[in-house]
C-alpha positions as CSV (number, residue, x, y, z in Angstrom):
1,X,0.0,0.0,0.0
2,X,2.9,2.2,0.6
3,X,4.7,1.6,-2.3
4,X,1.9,1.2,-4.9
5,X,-1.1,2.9,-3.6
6,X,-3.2,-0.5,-3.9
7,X,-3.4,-4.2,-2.7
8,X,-1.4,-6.8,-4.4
9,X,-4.5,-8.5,-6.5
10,X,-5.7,-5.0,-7.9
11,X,-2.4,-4.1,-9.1
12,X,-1.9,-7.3,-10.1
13,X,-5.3,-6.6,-12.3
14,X,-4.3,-3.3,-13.7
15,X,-0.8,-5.3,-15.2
16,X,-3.1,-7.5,-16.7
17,X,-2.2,-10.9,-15.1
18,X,-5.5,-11.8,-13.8
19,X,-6.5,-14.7,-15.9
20,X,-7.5,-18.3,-15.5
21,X,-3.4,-18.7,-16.0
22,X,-3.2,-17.4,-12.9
23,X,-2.5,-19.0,-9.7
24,X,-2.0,-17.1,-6.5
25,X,-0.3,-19.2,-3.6
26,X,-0.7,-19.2,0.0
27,X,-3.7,-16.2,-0.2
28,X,-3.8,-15.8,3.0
29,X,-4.0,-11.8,3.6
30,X,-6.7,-11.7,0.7
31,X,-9.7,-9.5,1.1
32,X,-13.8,-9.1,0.1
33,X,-12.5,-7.3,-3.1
34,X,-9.5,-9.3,-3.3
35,X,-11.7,-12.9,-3.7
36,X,-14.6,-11.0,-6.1
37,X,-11.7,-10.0,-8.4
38,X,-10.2,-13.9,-8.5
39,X,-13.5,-15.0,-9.0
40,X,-14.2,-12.8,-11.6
41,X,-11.4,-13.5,-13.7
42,X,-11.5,-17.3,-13.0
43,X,-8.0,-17.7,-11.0
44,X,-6.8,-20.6,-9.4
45,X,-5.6,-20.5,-5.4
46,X,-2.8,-22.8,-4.3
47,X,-4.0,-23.9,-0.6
48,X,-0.5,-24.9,1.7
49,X,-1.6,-25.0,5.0
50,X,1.1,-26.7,7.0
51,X,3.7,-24.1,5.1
52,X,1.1,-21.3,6.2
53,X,1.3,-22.4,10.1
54,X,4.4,-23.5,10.1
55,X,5.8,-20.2,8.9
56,X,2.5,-18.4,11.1
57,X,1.7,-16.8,8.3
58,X,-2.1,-16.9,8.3
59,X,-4.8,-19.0,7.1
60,X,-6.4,-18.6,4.1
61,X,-10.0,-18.0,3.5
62,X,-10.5,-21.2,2.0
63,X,-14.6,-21.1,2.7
64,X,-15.1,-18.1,1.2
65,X,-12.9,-18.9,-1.7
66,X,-15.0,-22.4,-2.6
67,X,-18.0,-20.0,-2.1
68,X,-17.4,-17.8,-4.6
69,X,-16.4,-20.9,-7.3
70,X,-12.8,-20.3,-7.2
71,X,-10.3,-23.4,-8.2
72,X,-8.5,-24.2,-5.1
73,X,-5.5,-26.6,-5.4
74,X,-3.6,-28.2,-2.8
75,X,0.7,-28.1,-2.0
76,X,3.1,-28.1,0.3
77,X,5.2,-25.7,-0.1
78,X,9.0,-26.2,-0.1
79,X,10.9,-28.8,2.6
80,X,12.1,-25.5,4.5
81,X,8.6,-24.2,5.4
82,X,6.8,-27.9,5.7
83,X,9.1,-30.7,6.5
84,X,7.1,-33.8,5.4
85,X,5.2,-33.1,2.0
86,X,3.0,-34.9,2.8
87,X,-0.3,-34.4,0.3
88,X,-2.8,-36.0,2.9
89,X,-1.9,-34.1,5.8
90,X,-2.6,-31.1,3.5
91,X,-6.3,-32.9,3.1
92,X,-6.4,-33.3,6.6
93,X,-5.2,-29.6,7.8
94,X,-7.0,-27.9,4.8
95,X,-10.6,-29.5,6.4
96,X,-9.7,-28.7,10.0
97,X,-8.5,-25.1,9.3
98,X,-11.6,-24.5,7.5
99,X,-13.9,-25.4,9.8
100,X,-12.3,-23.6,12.3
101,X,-12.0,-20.2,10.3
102,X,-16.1,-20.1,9.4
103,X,-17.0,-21.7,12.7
104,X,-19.2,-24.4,10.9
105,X,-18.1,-28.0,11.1
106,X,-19.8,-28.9,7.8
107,X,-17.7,-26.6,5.8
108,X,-15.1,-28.2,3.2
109,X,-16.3,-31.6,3.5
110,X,-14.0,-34.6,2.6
111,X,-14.9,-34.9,-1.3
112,X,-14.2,-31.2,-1.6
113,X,-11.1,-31.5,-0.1
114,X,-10.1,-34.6,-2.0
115,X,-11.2,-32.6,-5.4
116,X,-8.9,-30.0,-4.1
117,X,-5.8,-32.5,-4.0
118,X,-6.6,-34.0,-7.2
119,X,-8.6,-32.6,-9.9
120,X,-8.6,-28.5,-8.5
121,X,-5.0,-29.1,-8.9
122,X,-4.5,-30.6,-12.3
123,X,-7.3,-28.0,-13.3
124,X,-4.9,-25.0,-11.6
125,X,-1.8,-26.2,-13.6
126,X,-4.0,-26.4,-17.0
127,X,-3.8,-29.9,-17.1
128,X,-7.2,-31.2,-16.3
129,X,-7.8,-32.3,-19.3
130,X,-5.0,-35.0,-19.1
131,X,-4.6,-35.8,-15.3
132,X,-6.5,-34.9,-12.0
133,X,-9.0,-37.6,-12.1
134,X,-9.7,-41.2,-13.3
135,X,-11.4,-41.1,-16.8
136,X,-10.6,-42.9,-20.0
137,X,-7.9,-40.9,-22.4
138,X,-6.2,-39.1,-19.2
139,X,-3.1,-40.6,-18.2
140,X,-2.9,-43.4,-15.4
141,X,-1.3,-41.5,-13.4
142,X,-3.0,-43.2,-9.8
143,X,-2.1,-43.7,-6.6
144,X,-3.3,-47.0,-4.4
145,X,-4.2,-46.8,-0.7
146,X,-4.2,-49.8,1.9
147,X,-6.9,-49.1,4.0
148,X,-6.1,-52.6,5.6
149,X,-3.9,-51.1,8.0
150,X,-4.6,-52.0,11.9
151,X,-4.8,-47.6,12.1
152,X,-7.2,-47.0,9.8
153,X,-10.0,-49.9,11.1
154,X,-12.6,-50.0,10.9
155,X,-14.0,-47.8,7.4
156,X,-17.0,-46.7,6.9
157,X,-16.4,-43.8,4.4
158,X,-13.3,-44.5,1.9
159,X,-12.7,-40.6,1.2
160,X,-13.8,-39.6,4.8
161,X,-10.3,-41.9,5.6
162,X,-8.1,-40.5,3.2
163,X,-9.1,-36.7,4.0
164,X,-8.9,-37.3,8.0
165,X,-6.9,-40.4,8.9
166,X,-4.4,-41.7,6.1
167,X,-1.2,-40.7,5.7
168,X,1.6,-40.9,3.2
169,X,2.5,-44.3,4.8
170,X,-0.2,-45.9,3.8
171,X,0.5,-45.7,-0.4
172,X,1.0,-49.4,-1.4
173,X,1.0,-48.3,-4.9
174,X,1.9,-45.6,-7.4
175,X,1.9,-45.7,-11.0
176,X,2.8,-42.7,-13.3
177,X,1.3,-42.9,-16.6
178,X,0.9,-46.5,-16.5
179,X,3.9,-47.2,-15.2
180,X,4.1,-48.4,-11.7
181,X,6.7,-46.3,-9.5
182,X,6.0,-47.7,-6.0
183,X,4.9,-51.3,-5.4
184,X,3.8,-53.2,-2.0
185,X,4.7,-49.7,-0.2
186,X,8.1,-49.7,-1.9
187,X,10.2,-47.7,-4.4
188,X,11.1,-49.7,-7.5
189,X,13.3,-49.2,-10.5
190,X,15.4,-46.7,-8.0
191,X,18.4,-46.5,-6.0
192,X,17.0,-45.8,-2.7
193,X,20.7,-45.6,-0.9
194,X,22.3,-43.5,-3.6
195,X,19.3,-41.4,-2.8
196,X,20.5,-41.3,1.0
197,X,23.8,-40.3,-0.1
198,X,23.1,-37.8,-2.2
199,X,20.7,-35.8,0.9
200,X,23.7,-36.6,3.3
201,X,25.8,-35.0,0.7
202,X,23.9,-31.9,0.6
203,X,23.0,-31.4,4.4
204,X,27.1,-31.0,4.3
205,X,27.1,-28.9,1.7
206,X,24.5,-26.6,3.3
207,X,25.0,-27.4,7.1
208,X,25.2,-24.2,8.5
């Protein structure tokens, strides 16, 4: 406001770069006006919430967002402000933090929030029409959960679970356009210690 005279997202509009191209991260200072002019030029909204706490940075209106039609897409930020990357515990905070910010427990229910993490995200990139969901001509690009885990008994609602109680430890499978990365919980087809080595390497490198 000093500098410009203006919010970020209006100035921001009068450069021209609100567009469905757009996505704004994080969106966690964003106003009234702010949303209505994402809205109204069909912008996408990267939703990190562990980087957003982690770093106490705010939380994003997420309710209001969805209730004004805007694409929301989940991350995680980088390793520095987040740690695990862990794409459920996004699912997991994103619900929580959003019932806590309207005051209504109904608000972002678990398909939403699973939409969010999948299709709102391909959809964000431009890429909805090949990934984000599992329809014939997109690429098989799936991921398998074991809800057979001793944790996660009994289920009653399969995408209630992977919103509120699965975690990253629980993929058995992963396959990236058709190809399967990850089998029985496992990497395959990589070399998991030259992996190590490599991160050991680099925590030297950058050990302060």
């Amino acid at each position: 406001m000093q500098r410009f005279g203006m919010r970020p997202i209006e100035r921001i509009r009068r450069l021209g770069l609100l567009s469905p191209a757009l996505i704004a991260v994080h969106g966690v200072h964003l106003d009234a006006h702010e949303i209505e002019l994402l809205a109204e030029h069909g912008c996408s909204l990267a939703h990190c919430p562990s980087s957003n706490l982690k770093l106490a940075s705010g939380i994003a209106p997420i309710s209001e967002l969805v209730a004004k039609g805007i694409n929301i897409g989940l991350g995680t930020d980088g390793a520095a402000s987040n740690n695990r990357l862990d794409l459920f515990q996004e699912m997991r905070l994103a619900a929580l933090l959003a019932k806590e910010q309207s005051g209504r427990a109904d608000a972002l229910n678990a398909h939403q929030v699973l939409h969010m993490a999948t299709l709102g995200g391909a959809r964000a990139l431009g890429l909805d029409a090949q990934i984000g969901s599992i329809t014939p001509g997109k690429a098989a690009d799936l991921c398998a959960v074991a809800l057979d885990d001793l944790v996660l008994a009994p289920c009653y609602e399969p995408v209630s679970h992977l919103t509120y109680a699965v975690g990253r430890e629980h993929v058995s499978a992963v396959w990236v356009a058709g190809r399967i990365r990850v089998e029985d919980g496992q990497l395959i087809e990589s070399n998991e210690t030259g992996l190590i080595k490599l991160a050991l390497l680099w925590q030297n490198k950058i050990r302060p």
